[in-house]
N, C-alpha and C positions, 0 to 999 in steps of 0.2 A: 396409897392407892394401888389396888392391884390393876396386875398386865390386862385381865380383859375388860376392867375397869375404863384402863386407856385406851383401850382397843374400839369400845362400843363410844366412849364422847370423841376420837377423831373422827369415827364414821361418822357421828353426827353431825362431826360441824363438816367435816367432806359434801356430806347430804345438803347442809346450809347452801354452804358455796355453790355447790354444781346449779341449785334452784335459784338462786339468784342470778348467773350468769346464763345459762344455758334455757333457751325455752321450759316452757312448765314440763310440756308433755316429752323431751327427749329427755330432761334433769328426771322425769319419775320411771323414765324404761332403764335407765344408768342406775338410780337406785335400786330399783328391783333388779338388777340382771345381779348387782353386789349383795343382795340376799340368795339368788336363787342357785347362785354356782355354789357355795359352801354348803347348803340343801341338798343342792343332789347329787352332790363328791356322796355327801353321809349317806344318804337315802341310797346309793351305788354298792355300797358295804355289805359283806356277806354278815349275817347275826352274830358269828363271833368275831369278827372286827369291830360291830359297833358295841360289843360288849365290853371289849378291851379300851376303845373311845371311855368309854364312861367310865370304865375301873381307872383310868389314868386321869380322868375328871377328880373322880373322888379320892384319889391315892393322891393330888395337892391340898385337898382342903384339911384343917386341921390347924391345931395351936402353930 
């Protein structure tokens, strides 16, 4: 299993947990606040840092 493989099912079960414990509507502003800060670090980035973000994406994939 890859890293962001594991990365995307603990957020999910993180997402599980917080909605079950924590009201509906403070568990869905916690989830979203956990999408929207890695958003807009990226979306922050001059076009050649998000260039280099994705050459370093596609410089792991491979045999």
């Amino acid at each position: 299993m890859s890293p962001r493989t594991k990365i995307v099912l603990a957020g999910g079960a993180a997402a599980v947990v917080l909605w079950l414990i924590l009201p509906n509507l403070l568990a869905t502003l916690v989830i979203l606040g956990l999408i929207a800060v890695p958003v807009a670090a990226y979306l922050l980035l001059d076009p050649s840092q998000r260039s280099r973000v994705r050459a370093q994406g596609r410089k792991r994939l491979g045999p």
